[in-house]
N, CA, C and O atoms as a Tinker XYZ file with bonds, in Angstrom:
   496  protein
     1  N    106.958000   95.128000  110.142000    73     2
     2  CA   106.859000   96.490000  110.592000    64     1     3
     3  C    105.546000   97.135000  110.120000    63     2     4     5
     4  O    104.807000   97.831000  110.816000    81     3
     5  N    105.341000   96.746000  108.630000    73     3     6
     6  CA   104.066000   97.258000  108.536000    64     5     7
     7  C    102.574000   96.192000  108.566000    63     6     8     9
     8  O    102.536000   95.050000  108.108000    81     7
     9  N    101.704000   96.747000  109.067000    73     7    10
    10  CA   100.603000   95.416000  108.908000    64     9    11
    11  C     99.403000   96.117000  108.028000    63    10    12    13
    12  O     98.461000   95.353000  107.816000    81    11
    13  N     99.305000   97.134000  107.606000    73    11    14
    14  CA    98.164000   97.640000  106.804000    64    13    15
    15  C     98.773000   98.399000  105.729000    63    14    16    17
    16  O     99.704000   99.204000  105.760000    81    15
    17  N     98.005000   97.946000  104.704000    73    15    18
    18  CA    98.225000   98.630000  103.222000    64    17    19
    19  C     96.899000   99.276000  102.523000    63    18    20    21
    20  O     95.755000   98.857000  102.351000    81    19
    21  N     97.692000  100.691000  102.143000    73    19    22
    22  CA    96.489000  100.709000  101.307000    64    21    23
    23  C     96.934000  101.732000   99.696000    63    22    24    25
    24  O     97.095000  102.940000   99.871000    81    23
    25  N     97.067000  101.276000   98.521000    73    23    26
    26  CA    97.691000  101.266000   97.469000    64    25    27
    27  C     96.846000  102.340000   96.716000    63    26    28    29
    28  O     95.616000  102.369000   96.685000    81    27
    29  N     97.730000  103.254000   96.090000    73    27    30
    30  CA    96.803000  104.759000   95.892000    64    29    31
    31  C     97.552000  104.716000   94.333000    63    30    32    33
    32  O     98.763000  104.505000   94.269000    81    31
    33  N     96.800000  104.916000   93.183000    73    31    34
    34  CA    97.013000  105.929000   92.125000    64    33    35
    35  C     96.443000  106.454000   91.847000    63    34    36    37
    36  O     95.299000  106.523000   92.295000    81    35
    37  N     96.945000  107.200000   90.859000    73    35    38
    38  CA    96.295000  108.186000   90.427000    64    37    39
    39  C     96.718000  108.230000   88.444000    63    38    40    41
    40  O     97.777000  107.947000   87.884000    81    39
    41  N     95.422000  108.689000   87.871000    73    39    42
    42  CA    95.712000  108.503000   86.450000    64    41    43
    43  C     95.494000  110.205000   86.135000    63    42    44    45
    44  O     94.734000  110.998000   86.692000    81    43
    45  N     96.465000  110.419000   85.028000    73    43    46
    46  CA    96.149000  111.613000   84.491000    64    45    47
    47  C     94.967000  111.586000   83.496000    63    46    48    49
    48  O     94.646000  110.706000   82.697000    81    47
    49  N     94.465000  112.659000   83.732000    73    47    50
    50  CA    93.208000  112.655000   82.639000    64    49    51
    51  C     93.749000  113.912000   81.986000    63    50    52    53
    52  O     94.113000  114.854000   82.689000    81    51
    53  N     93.830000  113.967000   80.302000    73    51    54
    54  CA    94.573000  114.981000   78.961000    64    53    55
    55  C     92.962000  115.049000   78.770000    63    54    56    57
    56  O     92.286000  114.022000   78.710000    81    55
    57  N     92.379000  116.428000   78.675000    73    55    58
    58  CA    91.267000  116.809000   78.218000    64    57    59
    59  C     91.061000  116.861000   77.026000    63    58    60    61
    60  O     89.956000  116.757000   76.494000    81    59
    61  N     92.007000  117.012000   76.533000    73    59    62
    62  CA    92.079000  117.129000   74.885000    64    61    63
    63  C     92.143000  115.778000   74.107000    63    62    64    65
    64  O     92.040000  115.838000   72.881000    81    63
    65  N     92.314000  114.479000   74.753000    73    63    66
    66  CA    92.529000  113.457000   74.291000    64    65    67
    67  C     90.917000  112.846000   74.536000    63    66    68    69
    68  O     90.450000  112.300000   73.537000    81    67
    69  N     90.280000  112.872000   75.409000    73    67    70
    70  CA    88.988000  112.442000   76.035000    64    69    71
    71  C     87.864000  112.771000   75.180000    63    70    72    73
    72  O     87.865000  113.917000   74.732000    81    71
    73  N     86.864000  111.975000   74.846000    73    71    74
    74  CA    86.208000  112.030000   74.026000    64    73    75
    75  C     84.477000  111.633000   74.611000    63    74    76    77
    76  O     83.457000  111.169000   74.102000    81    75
    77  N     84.797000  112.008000   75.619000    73    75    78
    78  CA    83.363000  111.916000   76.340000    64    77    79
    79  C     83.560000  111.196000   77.764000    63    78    80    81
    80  O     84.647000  110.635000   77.906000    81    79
    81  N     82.685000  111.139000   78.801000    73    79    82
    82  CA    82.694000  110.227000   79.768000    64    81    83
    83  C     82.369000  108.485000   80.143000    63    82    84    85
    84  O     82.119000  107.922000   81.209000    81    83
    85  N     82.548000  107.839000   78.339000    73    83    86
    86  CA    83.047000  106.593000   78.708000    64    85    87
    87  C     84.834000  106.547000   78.298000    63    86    88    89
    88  O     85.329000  105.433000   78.128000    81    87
    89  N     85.529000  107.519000   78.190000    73    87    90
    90  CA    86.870000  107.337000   78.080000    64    89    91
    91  C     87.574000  107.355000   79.758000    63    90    92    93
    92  O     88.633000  106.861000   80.145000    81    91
    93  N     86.796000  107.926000   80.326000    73    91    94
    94  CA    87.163000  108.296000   81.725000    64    93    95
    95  C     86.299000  107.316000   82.295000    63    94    96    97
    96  O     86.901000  107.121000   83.351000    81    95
    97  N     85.552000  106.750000   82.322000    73    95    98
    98  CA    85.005000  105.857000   83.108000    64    97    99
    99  C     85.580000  104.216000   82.506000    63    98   100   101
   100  O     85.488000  103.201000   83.196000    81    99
   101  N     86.139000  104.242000   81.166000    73    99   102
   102  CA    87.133000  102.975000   81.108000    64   101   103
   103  C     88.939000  103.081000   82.261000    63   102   104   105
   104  O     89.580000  102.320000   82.985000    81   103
   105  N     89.028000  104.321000   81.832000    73   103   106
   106  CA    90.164000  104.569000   82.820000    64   105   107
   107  C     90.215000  104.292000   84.094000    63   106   108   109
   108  O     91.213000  103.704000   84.510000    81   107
   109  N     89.099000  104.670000   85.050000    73   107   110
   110  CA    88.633000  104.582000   86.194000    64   109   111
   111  C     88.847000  102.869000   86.620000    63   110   112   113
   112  O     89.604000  102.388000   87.464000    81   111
   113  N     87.798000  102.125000   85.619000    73   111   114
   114  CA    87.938000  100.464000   85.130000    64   113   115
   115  C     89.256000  100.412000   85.648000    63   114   116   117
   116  O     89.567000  100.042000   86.780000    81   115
   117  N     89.739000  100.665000   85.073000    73   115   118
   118  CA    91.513000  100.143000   84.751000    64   117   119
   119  C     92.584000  100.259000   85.748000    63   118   120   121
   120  O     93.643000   99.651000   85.902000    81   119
   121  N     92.159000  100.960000   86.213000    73   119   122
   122  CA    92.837000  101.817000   87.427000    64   121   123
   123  C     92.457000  101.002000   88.559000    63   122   124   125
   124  O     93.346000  100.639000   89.329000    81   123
   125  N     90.919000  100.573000   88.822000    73   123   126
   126  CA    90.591000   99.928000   90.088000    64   125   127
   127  C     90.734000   98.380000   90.132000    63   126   128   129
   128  O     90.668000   97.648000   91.119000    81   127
   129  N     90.979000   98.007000   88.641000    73   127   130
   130  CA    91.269000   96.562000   88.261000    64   129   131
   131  C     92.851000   96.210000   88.578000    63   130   132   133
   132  O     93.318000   95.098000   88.826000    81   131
   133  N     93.467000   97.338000   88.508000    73   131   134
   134  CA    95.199000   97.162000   88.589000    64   133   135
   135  C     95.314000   97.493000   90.276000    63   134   136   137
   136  O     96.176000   96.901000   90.925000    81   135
   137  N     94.658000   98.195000   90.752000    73   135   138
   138  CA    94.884000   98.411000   92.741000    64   137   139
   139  C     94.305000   96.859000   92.884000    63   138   140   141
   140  O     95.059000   96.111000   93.507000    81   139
   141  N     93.219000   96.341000   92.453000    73   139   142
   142  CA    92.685000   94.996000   93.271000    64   141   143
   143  C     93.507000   94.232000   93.232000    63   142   144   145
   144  O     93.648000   93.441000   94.164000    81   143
   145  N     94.230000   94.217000   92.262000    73   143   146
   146  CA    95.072000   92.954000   92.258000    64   145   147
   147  C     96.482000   93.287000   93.573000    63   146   148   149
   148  O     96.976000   92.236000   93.982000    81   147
   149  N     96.910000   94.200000   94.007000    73   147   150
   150  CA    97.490000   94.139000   94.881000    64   149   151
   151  C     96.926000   94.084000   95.938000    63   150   152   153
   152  O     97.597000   93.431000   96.738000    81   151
   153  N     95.665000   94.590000   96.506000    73   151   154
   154  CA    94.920000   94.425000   97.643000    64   153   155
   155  C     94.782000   92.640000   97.946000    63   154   156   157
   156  O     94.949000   92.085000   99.032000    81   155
   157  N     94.391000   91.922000   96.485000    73   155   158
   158  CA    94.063000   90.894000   96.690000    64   157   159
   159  C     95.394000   89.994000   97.077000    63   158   160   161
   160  O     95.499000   89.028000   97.833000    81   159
   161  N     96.322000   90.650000   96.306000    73   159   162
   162  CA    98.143000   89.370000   96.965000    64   161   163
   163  C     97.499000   90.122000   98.489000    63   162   164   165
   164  O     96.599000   89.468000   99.016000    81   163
   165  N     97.864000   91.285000   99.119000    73   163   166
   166  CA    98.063000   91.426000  100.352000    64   165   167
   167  C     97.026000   90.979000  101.071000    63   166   168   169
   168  O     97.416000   90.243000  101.977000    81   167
   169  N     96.181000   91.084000  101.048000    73   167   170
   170  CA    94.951000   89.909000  101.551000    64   169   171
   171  C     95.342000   88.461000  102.057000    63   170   172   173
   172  O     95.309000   87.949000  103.176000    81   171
   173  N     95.753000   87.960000  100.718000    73   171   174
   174  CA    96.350000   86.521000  100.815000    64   173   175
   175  C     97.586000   86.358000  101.159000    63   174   176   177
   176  O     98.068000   85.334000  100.675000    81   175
   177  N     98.440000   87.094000  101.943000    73   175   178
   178  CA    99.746000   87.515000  102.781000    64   177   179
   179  C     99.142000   87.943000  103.770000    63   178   180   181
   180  O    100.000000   88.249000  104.598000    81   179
   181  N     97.943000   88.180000  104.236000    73   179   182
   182  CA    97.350000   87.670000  105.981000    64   181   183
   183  C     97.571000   89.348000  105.773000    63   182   184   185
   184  O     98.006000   89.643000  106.886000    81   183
   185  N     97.535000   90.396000  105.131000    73   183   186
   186  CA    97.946000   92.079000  105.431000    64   185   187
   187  C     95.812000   92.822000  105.237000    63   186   188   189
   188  O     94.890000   92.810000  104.421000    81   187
   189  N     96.062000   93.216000  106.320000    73   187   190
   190  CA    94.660000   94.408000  105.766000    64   189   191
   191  C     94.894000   95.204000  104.784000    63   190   192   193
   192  O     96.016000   95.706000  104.851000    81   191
   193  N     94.020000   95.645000  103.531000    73   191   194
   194  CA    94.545000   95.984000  102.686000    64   193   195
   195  C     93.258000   96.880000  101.628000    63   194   196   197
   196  O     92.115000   96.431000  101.541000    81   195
   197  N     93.652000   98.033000  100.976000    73   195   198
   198  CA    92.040000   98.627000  100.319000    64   197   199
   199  C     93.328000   99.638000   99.468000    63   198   200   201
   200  O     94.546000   99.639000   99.291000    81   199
   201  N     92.690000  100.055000   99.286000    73   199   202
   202  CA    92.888000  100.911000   97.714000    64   201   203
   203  C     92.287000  102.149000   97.652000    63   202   204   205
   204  O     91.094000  102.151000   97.957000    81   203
   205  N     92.907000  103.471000   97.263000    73   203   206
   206  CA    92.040000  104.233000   96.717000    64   205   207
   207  C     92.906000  105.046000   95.559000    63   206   208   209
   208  O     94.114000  105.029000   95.324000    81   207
   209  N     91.982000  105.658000   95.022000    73   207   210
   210  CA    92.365000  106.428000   93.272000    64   209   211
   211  C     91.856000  107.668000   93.339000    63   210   212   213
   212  O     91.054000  108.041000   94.195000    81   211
   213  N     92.464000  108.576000   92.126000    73   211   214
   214  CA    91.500000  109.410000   91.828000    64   213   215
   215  C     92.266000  109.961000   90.097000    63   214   216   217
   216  O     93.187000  109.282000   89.642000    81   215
   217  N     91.853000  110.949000   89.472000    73   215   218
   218  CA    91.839000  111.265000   88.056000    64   217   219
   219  C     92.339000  113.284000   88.166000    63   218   220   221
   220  O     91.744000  114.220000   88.700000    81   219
   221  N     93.308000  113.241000   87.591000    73   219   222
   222  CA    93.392000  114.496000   87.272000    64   221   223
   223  C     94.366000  114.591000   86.523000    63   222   224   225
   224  O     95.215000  113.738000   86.265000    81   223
   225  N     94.190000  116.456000   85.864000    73   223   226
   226  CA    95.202000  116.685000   85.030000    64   225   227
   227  C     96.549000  117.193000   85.643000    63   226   228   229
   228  O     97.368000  117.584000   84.811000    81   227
   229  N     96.864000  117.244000   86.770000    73   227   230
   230  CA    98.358000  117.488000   87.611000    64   229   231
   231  C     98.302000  116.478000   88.288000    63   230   232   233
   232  O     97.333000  116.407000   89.043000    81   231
   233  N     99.365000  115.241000   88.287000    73   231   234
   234  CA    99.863000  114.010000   88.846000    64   233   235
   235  C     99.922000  114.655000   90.327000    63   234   236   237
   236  O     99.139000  114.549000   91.271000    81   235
   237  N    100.988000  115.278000   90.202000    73   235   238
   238  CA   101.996000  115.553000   91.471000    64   237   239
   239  C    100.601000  116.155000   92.696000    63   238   240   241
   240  O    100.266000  115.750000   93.809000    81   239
   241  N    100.126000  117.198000   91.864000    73   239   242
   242  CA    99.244000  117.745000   92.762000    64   241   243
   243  C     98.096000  117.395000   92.967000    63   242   244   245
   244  O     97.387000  118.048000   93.732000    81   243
   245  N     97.676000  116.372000   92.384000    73   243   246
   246  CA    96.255000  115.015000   92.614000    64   245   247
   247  C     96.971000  114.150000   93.704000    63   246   248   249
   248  O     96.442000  113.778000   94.751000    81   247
   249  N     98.368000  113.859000   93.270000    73   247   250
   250  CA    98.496000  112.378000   93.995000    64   249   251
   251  C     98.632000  113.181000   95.742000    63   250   252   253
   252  O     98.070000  112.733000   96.742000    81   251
   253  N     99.204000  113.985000   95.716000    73   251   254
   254  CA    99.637000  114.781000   97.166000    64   253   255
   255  C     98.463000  115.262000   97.597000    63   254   256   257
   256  O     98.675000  115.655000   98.744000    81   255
   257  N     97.246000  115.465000   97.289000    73   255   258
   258  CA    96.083000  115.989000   97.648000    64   257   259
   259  C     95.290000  114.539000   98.248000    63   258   260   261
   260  O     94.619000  114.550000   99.279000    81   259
   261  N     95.495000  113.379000   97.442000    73   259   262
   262  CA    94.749000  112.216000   97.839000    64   261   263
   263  C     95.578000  111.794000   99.199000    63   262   264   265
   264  O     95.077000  111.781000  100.323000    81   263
   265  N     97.230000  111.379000   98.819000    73   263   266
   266  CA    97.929000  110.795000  100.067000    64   265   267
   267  C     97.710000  111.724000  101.206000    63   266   268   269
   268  O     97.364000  111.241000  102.284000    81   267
   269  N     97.919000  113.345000  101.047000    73   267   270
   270  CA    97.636000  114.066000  102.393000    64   269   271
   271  C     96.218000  113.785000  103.103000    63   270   272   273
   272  O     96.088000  113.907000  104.321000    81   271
   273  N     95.079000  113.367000  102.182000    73   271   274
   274  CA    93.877000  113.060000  102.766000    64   273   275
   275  C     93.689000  111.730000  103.505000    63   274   276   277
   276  O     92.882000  111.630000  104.430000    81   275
   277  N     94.633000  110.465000  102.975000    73   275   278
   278  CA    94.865000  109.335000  103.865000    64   277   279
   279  C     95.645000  109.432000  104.763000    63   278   280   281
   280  O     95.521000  108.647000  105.702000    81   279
   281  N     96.794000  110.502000  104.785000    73   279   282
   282  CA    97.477000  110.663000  106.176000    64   281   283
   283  C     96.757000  111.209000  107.144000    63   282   284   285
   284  O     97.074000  111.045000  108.322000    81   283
   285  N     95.385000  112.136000  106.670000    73   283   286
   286  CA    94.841000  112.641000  108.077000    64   285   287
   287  C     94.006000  111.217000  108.883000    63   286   288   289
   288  O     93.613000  111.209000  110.049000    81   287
   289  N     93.918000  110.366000  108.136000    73   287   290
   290  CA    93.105000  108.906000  108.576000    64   289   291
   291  C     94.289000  108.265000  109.681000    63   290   292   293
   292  O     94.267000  108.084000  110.898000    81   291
   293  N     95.278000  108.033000  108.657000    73   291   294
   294  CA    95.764000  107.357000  109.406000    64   293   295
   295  C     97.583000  107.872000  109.194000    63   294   296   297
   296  O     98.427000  107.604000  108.339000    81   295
   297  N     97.594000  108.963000  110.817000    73   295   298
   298  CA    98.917000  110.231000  110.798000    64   297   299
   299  C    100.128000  109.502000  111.246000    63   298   300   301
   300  O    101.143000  110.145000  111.517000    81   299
   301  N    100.095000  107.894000  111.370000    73   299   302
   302  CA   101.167000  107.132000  111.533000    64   301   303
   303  C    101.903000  106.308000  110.055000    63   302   304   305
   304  O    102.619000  105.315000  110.186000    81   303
   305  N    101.664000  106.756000  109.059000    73   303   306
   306  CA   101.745000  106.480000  108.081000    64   305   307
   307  C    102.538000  106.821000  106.847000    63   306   308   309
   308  O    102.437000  107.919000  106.300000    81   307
   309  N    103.452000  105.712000  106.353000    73   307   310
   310  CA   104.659000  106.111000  105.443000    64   309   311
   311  C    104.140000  105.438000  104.450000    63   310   312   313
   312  O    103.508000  104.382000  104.414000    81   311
   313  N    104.584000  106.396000  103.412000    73   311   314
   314  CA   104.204000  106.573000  101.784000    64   313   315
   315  C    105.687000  105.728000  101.194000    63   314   316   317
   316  O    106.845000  105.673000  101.609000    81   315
   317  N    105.026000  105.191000  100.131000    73   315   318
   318  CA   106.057000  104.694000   99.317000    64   317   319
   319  C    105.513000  104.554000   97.889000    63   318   320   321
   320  O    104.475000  104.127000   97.385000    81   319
   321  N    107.082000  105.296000   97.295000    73   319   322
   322  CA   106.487000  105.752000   95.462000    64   321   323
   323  C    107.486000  105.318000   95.151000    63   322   324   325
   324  O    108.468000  105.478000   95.876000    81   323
   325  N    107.576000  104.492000   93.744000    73   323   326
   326  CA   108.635000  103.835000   92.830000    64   325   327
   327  C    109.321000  104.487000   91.798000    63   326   328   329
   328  O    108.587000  104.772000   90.851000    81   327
   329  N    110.666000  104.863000   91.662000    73   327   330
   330  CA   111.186000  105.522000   90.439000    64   329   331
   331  C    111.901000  104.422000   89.442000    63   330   332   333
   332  O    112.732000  103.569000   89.755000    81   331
   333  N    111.527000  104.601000   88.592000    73   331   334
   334  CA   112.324000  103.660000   87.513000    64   333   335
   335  C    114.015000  104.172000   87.360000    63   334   336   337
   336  O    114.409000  105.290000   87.030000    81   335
   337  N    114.805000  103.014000   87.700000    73   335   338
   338  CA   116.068000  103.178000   87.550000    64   337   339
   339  C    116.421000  102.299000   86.466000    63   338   340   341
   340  O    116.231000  101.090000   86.605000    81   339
   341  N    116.889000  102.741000   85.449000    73   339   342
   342  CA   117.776000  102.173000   84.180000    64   341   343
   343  C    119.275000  102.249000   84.239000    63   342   344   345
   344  O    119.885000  103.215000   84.698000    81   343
   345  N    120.054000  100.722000   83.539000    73   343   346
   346  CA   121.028000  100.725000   83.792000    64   345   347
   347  C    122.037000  101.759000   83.143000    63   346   348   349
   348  O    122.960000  102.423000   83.615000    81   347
   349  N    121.376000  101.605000   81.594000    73   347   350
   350  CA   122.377000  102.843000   81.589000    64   349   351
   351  C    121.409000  104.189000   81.141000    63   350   352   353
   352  O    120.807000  104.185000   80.067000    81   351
   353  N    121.335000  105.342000   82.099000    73   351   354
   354  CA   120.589000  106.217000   81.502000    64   353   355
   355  C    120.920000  107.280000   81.010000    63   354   356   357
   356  O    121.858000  107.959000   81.426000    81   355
   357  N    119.808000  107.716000   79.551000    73   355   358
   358  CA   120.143000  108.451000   78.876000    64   357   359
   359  C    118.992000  109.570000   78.504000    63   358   360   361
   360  O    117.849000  109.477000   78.952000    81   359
   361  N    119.410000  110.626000   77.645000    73   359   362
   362  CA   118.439000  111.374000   77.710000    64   361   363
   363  C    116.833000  111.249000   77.470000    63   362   364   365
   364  O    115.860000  111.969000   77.692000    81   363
   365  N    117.072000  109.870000   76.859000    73   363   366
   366  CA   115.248000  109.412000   76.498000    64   365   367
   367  C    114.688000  109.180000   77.512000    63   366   368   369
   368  O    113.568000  109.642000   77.730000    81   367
   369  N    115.250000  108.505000   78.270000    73   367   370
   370  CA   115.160000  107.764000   79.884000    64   369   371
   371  C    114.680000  108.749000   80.727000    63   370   372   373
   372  O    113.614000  108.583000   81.319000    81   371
   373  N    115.402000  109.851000   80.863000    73   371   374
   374  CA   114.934000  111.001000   81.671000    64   373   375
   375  C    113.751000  111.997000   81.204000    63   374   376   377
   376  O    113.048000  112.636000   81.987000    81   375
   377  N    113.654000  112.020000   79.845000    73   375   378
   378  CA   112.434000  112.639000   79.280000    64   377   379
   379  C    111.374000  111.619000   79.440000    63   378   380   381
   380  O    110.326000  111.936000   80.003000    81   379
   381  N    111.556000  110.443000   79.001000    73   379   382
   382  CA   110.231000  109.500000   79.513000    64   381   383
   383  C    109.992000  109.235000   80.634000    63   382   384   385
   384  O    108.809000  108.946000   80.815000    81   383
   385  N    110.870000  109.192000   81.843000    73   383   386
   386  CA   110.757000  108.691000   83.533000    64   385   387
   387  C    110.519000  109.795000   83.790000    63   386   388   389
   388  O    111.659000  110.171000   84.065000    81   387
   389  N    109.689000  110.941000   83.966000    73   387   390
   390  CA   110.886000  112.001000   84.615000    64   389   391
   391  C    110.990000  111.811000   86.341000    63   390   392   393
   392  O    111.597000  110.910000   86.920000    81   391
   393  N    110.243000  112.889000   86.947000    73   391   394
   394  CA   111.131000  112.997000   88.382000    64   393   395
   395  C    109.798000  113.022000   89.395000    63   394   396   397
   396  O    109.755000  113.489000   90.533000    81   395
   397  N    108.556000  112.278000   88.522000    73   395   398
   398  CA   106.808000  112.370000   89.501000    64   397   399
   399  C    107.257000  112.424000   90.949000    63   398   400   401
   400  O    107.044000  113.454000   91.589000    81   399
   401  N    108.097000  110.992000   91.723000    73   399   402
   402  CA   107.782000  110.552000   92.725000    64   401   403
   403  C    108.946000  111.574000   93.045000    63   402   404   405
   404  O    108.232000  112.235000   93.799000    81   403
   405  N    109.966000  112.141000   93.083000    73   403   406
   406  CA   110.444000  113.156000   94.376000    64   405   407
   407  C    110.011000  114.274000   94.036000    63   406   408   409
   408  O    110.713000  115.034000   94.703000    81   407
   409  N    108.999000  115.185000   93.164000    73   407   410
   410  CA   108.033000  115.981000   92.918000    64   409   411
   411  C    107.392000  115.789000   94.002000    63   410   412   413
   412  O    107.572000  116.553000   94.951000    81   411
   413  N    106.591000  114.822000   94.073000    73   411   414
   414  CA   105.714000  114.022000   95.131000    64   413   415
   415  C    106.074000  114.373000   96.671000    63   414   416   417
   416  O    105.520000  115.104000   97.492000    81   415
   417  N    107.167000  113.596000   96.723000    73   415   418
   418  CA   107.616000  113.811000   97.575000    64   417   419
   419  C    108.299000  115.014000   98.470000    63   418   420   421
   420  O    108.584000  114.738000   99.636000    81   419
   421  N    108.509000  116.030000   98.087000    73   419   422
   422  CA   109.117000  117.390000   97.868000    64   421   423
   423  C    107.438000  117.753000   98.463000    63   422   424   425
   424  O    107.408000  118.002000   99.668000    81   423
   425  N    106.278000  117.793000   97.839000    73   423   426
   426  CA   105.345000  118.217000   98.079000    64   425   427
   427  C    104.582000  117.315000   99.701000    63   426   428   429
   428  O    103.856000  117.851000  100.538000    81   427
   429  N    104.909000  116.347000   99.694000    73   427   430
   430  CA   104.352000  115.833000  101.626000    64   429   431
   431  C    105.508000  115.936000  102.378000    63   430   432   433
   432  O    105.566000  115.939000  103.608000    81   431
   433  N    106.453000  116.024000  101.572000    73   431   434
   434  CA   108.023000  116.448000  102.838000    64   433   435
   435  C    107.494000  117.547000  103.617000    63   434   436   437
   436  O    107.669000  117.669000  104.830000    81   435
   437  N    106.685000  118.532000  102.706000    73   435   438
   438  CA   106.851000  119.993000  103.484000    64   437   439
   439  C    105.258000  120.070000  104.241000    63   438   440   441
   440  O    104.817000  121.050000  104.840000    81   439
   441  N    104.474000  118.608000  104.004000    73   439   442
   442  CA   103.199000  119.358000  104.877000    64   441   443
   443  C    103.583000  117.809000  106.148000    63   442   444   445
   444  O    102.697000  117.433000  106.915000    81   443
   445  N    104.688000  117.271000  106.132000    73   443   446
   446  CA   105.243000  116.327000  107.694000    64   445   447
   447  C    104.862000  114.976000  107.094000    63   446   448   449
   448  O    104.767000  114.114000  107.967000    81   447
   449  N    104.584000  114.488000  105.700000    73   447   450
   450  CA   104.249000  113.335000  105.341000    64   449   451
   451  C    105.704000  112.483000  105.190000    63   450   452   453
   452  O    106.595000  112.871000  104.434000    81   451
   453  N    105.802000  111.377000  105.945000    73   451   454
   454  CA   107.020000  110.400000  105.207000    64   453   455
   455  C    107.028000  109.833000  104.375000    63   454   456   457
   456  O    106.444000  108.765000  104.556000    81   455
   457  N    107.466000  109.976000  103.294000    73   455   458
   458  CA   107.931000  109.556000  101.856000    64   457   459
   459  C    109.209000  108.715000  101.447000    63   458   460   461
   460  O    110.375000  109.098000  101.345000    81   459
   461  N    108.726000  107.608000  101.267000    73   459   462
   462  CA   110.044000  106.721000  101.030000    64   461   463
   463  C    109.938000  106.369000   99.322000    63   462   464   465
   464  O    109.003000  105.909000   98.667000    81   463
   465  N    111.107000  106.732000   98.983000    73   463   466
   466  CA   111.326000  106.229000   97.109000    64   465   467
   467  C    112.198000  105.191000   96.932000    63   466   468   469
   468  O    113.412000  105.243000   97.132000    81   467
   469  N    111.285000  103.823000   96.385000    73   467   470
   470  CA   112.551000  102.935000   96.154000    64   469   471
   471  C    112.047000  102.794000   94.319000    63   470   472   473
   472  O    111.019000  102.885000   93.648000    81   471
   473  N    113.727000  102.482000   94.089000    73   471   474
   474  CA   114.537000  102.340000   93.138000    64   473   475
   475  C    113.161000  101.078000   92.583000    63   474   476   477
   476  O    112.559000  100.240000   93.255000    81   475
   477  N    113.064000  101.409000   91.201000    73   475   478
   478  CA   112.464000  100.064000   90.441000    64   477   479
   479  C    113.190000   99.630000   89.162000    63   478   480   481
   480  O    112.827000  100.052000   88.064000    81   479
   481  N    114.187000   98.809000   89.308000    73   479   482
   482  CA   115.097000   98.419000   88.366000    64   481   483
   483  C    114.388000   98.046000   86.954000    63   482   484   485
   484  O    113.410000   97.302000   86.865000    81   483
   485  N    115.028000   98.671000   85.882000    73   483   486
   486  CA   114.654000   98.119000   84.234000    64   485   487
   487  C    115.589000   97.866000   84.058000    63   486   488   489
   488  O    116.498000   98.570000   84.497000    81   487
   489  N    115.896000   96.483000   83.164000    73   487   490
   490  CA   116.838000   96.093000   82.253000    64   489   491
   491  C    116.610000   96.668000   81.000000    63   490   492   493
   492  O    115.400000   96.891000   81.037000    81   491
   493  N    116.903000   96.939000   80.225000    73   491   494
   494  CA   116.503000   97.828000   78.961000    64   493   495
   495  C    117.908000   98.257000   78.453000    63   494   496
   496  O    118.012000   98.975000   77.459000    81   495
């Protein structure tokens, strides 16, 4: 169903933690080293495939600013974001996971973006 991919994160940047612009330009590193490697499986699964990123201090409202800018490319296009599901969850679980991807989603629901959330199982 689908034949083109193209794999988007986004890293928070804490201003207060950053200690100049090689802390953000290792991040950047890191970030485009972890998309290649999925571009490169989907490549080698015969899929067209590219990547893009970007850095800010609001997840929700970086990541929805980048995906709304690839939906104007390409307006046939469904999003998919991963929530960590634990078997048994508890209040740590929910303070450490919290709720990014239907944040996310809540935010391209309302400008016509399709947003699909699948479940990413932890044993833990």
């Amino acid at each position: 169903m689908y034949k083109n991919f193209i794999f988007v994160s986004v890293a928070e940047v804490d201003v207060g933690s950053f200690k100049g612009s090689d802390a953000v330009s290792c991040m950047e590193g890191s970030v485009c080293d972890f998309l290649r490697k999925y571009v490169e499986l989907a490549r080698k699964l015969g899929f067209a495939a590219d990547f893009k990123y970007d850095l800010g201090k609001d997840i929700v409202k970086t990541a929805s600013s980048l995906v709304e800018s690839i939906a104007k490319k390409f307006p046939k296009s469904t999003v998919f974001a991963g929530q960590s599901v634990f078997r048994q969850s508890g209040l740590i679980h929910r303070l450490m996971h919290n709720e990014t991807a239907f944040a996310i989603q809540q935010q391209l629901r309302w400008k016509g973006i399709t947003t699909v959330i699948l479940p990413i199982r932890i044993n833990i």
